[in-house]
C-alpha positions in Angstrom: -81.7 -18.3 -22.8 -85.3 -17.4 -22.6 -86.4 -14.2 -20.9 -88.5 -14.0 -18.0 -90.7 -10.8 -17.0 -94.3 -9.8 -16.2 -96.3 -12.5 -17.4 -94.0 -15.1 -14.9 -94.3 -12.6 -12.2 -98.1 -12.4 -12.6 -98.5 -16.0 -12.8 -96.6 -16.6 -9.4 -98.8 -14.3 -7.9 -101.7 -16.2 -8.7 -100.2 -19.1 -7.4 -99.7 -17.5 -4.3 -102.7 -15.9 -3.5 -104.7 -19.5 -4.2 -102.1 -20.9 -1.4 -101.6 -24.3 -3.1 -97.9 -23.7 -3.4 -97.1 -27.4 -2.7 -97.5 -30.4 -6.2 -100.1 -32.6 -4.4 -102.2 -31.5 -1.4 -105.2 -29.1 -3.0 -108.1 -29.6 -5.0 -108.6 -30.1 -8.7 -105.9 -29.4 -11.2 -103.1 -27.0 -10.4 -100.3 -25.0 -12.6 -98.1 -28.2 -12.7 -100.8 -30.2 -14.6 -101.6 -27.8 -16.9 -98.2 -27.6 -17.9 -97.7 -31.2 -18.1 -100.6 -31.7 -20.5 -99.8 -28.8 -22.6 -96.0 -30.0 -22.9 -97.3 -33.6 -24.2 -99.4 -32.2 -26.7 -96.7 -29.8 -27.9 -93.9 -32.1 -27.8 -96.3 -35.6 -28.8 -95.5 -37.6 -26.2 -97.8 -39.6 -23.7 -96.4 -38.8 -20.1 -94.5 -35.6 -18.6 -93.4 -35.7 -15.4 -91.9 -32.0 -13.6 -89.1 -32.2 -11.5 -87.0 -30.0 -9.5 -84.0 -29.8 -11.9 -82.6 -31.0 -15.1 -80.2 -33.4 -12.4 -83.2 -34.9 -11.3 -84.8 -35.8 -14.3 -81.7 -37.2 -15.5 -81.8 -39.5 -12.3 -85.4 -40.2 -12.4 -85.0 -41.4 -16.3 -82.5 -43.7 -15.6 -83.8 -45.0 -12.7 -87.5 -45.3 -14.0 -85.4 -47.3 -16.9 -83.6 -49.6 -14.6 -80.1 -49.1 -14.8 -78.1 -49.8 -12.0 -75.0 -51.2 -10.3 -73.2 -53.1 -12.9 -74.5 -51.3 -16.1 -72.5 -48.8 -18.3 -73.9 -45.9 -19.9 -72.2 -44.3 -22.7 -72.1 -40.6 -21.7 -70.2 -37.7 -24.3 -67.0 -36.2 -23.5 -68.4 -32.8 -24.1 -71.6 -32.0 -22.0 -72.6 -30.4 -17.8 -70.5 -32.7 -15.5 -74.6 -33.9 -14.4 -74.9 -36.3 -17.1 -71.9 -38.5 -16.0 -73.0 -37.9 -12.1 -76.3 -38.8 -13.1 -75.3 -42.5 -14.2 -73.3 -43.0 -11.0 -76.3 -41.4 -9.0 -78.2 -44.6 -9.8 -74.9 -47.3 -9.2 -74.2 -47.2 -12.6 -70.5 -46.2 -14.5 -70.5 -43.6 -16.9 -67.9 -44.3 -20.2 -66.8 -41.9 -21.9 -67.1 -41.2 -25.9 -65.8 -39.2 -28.6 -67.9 -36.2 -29.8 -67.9 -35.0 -34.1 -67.3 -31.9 -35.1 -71.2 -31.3 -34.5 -70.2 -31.4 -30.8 -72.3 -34.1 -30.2 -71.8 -37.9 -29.3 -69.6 -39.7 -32.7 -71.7 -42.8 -33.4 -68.8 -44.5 -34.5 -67.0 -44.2 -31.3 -70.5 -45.4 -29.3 -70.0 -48.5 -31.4 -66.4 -48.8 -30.5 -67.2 -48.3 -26.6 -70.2 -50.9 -26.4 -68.8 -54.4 -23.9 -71.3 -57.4 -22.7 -71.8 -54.5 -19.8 -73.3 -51.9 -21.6 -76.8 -51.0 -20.5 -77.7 -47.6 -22.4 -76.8 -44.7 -24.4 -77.2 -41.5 -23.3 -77.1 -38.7 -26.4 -77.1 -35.1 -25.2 -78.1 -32.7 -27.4 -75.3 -29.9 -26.4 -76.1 -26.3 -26.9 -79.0 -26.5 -29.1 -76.7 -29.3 -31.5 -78.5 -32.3 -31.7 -77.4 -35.6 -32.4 -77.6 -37.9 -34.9 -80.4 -39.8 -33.4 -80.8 -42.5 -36.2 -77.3 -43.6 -36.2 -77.9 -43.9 -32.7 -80.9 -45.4 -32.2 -80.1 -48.2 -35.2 -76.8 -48.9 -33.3 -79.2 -49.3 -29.5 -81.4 -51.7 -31.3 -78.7 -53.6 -32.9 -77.2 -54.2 -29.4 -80.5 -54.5 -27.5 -79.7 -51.0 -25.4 -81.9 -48.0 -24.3 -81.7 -44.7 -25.3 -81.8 -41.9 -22.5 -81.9 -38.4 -24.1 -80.4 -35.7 -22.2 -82.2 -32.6 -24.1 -81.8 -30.2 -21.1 -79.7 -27.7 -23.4 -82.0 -28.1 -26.6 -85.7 -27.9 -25.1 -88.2 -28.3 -27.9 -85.5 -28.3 -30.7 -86.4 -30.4 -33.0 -84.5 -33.7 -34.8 -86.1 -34.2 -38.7 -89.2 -32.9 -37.4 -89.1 -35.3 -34.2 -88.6 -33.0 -30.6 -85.4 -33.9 -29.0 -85.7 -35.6 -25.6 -88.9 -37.9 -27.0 -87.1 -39.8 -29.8 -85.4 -42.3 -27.4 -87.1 -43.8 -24.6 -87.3 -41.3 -22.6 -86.1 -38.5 -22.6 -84.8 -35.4 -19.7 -85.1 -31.9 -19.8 -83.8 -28.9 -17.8 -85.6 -25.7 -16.9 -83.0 -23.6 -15.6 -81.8 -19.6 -16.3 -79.6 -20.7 -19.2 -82.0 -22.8 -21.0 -84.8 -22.2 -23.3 -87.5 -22.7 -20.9 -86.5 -20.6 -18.0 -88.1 -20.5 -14.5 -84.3 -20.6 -12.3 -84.5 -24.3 -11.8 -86.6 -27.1 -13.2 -86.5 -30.2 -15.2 -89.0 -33.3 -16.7 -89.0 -36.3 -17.9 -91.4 -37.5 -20.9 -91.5 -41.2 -22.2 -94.1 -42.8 -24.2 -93.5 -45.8 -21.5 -96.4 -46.7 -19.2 -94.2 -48.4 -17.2 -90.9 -45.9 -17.0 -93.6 -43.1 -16.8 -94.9 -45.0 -13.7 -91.4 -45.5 -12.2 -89.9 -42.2 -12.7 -93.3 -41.0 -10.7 -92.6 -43.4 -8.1 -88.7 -42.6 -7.7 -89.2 -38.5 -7.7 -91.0 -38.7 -4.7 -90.7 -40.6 -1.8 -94.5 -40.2 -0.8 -95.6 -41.4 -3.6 -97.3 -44.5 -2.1 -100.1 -41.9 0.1 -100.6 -39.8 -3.5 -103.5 -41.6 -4.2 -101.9 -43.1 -7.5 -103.5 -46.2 -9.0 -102.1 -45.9 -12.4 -98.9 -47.7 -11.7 -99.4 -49.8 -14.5 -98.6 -52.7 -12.5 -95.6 -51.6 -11.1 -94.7 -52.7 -7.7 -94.3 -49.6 -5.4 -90.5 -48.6 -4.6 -88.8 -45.9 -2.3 -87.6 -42.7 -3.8 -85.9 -39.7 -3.4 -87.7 -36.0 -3.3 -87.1 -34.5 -7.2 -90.6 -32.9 -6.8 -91.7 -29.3 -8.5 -93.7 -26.9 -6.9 -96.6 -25.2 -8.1 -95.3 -21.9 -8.3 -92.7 -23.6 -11.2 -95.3 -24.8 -12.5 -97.2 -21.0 -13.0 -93.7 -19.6 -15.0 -93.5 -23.2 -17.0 -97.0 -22.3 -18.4 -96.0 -19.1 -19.6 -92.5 -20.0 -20.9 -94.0 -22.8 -22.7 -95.9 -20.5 -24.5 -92.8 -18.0 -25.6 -90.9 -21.5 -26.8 -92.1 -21.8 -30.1 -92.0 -18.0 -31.1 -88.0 -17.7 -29.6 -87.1 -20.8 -31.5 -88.3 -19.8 -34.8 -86.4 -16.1 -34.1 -83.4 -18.5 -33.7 -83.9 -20.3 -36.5 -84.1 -16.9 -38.7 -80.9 -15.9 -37.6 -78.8 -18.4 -37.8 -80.0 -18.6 -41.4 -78.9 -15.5 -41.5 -75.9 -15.3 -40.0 -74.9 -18.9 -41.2 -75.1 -17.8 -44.9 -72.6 -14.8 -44.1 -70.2 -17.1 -42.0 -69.8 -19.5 -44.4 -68.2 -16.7 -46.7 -65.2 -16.7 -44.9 -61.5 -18.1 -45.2 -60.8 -17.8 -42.0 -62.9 -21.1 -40.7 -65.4 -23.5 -41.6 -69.0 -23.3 -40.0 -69.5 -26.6 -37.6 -71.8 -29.7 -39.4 -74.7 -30.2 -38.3 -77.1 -33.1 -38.0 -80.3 -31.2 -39.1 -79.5 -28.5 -40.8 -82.9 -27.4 -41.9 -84.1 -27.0 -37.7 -80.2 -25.4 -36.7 -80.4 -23.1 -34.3 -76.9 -23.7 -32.3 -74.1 -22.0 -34.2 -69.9 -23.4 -33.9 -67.5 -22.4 -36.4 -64.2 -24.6 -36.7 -60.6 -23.1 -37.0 -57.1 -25.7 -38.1 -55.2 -24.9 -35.0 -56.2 -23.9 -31.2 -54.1 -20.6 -31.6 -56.5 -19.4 -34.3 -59.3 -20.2 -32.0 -57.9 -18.1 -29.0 -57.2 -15.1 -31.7 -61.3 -15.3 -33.0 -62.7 -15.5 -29.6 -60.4 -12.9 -28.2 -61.1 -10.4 -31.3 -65.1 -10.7 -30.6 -65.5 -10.9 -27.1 -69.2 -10.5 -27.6 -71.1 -13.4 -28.1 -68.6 -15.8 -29.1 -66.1 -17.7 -27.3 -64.0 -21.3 -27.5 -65.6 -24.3 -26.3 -62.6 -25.6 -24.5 -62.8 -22.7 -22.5 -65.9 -23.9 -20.6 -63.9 -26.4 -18.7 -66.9 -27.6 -16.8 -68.3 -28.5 -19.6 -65.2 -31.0 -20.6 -64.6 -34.3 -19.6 -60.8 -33.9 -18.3 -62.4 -31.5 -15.9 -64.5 -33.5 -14.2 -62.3 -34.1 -11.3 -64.6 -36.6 -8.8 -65.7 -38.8 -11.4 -62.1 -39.1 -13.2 -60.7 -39.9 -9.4 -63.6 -42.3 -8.4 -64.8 -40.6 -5.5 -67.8 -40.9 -3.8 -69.3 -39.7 -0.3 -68.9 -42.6 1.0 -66.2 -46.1 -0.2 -68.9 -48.7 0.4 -71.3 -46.6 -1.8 -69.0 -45.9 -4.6 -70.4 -47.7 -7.9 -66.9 -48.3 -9.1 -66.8 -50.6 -6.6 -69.9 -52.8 -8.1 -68.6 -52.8 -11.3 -67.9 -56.0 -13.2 -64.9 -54.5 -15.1 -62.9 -51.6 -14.1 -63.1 -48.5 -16.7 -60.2 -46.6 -17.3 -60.1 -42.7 -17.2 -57.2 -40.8 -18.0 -56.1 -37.1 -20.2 -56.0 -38.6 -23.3 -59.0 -40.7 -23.0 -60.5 -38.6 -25.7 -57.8 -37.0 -27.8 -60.0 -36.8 -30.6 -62.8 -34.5 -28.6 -60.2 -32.0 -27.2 -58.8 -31.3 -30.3 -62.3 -30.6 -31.5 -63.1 -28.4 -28.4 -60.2 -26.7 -28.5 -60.2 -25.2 -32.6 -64.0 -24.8 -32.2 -66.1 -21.3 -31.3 -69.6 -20.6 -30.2 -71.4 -18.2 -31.5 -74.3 -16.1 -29.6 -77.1 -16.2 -32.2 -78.9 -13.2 -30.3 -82.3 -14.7 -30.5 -83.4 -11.5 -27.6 -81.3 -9.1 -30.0 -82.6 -7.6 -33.9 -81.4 -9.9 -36.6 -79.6 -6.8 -38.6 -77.2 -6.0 -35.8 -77.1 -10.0 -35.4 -75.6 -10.2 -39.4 -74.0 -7.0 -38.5 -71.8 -8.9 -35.8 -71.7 -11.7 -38.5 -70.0 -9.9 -41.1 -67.7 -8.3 -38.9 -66.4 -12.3 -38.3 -66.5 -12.7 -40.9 -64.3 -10.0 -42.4 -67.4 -8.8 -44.5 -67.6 -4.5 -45.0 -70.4 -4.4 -47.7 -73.7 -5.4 -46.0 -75.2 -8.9 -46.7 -78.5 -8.2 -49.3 -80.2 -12.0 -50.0 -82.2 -11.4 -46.4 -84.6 -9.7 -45.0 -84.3 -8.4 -41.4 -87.8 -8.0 -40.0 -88.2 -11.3 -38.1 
């Protein structure tokens, strides 16, 4: 996760001293436009849009795309319960698919899971692993479907030199403590679109028809929800957009690092992944689940099993696996054309995966030597590791 100090606090202060703490409602331009325009020049996209959370960019993309009751939307097994919610937050069903061993979405099984019904794909790029965007987008255009990113847990990492979260049609990103932007809570959505940039404006905030807006593009005005940021996010978003570049390229160097002294060992197999040259999320693979338990319970520090973050699986995901909602005549199960089917082996192939894979901290806050240090120690390595050097 990205660190926050001074700078943020100094920022906020600003931000509170001027008084304009509120998005809309003061002169000029304020924190939250700055940051807007600098993310779509960094990230080379036409629109950005903040949002309170990485949720509510989620449910402002797919609404600003038009999903609703009726559609499916292909969701992984393995990602934050909030990308399935998300989908039935808007009417939709979520249905579930098989991850790889690079822990994200298997385009195979996206093929497999594709009916008459299916409205959309939704790729998240887990942990800093991103997907295998062309295989994904090819198989969306063969079958006339969007692609909604969810790159909350890979902010600004990038895809064959593409940013995750602006390769599909648009794309949603989260802001929170564990993420690398971090201002506690905080999300946007970016799109080429006119139009979706228009209707995820419109959805986020109820008010939007006083704003002032006449750049709807022609879009007919709707009601929303309140997914709005405040100014004082967007005074940290300025300065941890700044610090993105520099921490990614630190976690770049190490996993380099500590990649090339992994893969020396008998004991696993590092985890594939879809870019190889951009990598900075690190999973190494074991045969059986017992093996995993043994590696995460020798080095406590930094590494642990996948499974093990059972929020983070689909079998755990108790509401949406019993159908519930807050209310029966609101439930989207109930709009759907066909019923879909959840049960504990809807995904064998995933668990399995989740279960024999481990994590791995790649430190990026933390020297690369004692970074390779850790790595040789897991790897079973005594003599120190000479092909790098250790001053980035």
């Amino acid at each position: 996760m990205a660190k926050v100090g001074l700078r943020e606090w100094l920022a906020i202060g600003g931000v509170i001293a001027s008084g304009r703490l509120a998005r809309y409602g003061g002169p000029g331009e304020g924190p939250l436009d700055r940051f807007e325009k600098a993310f779509a020049e960094k990230f080379g996209v036409k629109h950005v849009l903040t949002v309170s959370s990485g949720t509510g960019a989620l449910i402002s993309a797919l609404a600003a795309s038009g999903v609703g009751p009726g559609d499916e939307v292909l969701v992984p097994a393995y990602t934050w319960i909030a990308t399935a919610a998300s989908v039935l937050a808007v009417g939709a069903v979520p249905v579930i698919v098989d991850i790889d061993e690079t822990l994200t979405m298997d385009p195979e099984d996206i093929a497999r899971r594709i009916t008459p019904r299916t409205r959309a794909i939704l790729p998240v790029h887990m942990a800093n692993m991103v997907c295998d965007m062309e295989a994904i987008t090819t198989l969306a255009r063969q079958n006339g479907l969007m692609v909604i990113e969810d790159a909350c847990q890979a902010v600004g990492v990038r895809y064959r030199g593409q940013r995750v979260g602006t390769i599909g049609d648009i794309g949603a990103f989260s802001f929170n403590q564990f993420k690398n932007i971090n201002i506690g809570e905080g999300g946007a959505v970016a799109s080429q679109s006119d139009r979706f940039f228009a209707r995820a404006r419109m959805y986020h905030d109820v008010g939007e028809l006083f704003r002032g807006h006449l750049d709807n593009y022609n879009e007919p005005s709707f009601f929303g929800v309140n997914f709005k940021a405040s100014q004082i996010q967007g005074a940290m978003l300025n300065v941890q957009l700044g610090k993105l570049d520099p921490m990614l390229r630190r976690m770049r160097r190490r996993h380099q690092v500590m990649s090339h002294i992994l893969s020396g060992s008998d004991a696993f197999r590092l985890g594939s992944h879809n870019d190889p040259q951009n990598a900075v999320g690190l999973h190494v693979l074991f045969e059986t689940e017992g093996e995993a338990k043994a590696f995460a319970a020798r080095n406590r520090r930094g590494v642990y099993r996948v499974f093990d973050s059972s929020r983070h699986v689909c079998t755990h995901w108790t509401p949406i696996l019993e159908k519930r909602a807050f209310h029966p005549a609101m439930n989207p199960y109930g709009w759907a054309s066909a019923d879909v089917e959840y049960g504990p082996d809807m995904c064998a192939r995933s668990l399995d995966i989740l279960k024999r894979t481990c994590r791995i901290s790649i430190g990026e806050n933390y020297p690369t030597a004692l970074m390779a240090y850790l790595a040789r120690r897991m790897a079973g390595r005594k003599t120190p590791e000479r092909r790098f050097s250790y001053a980035a």
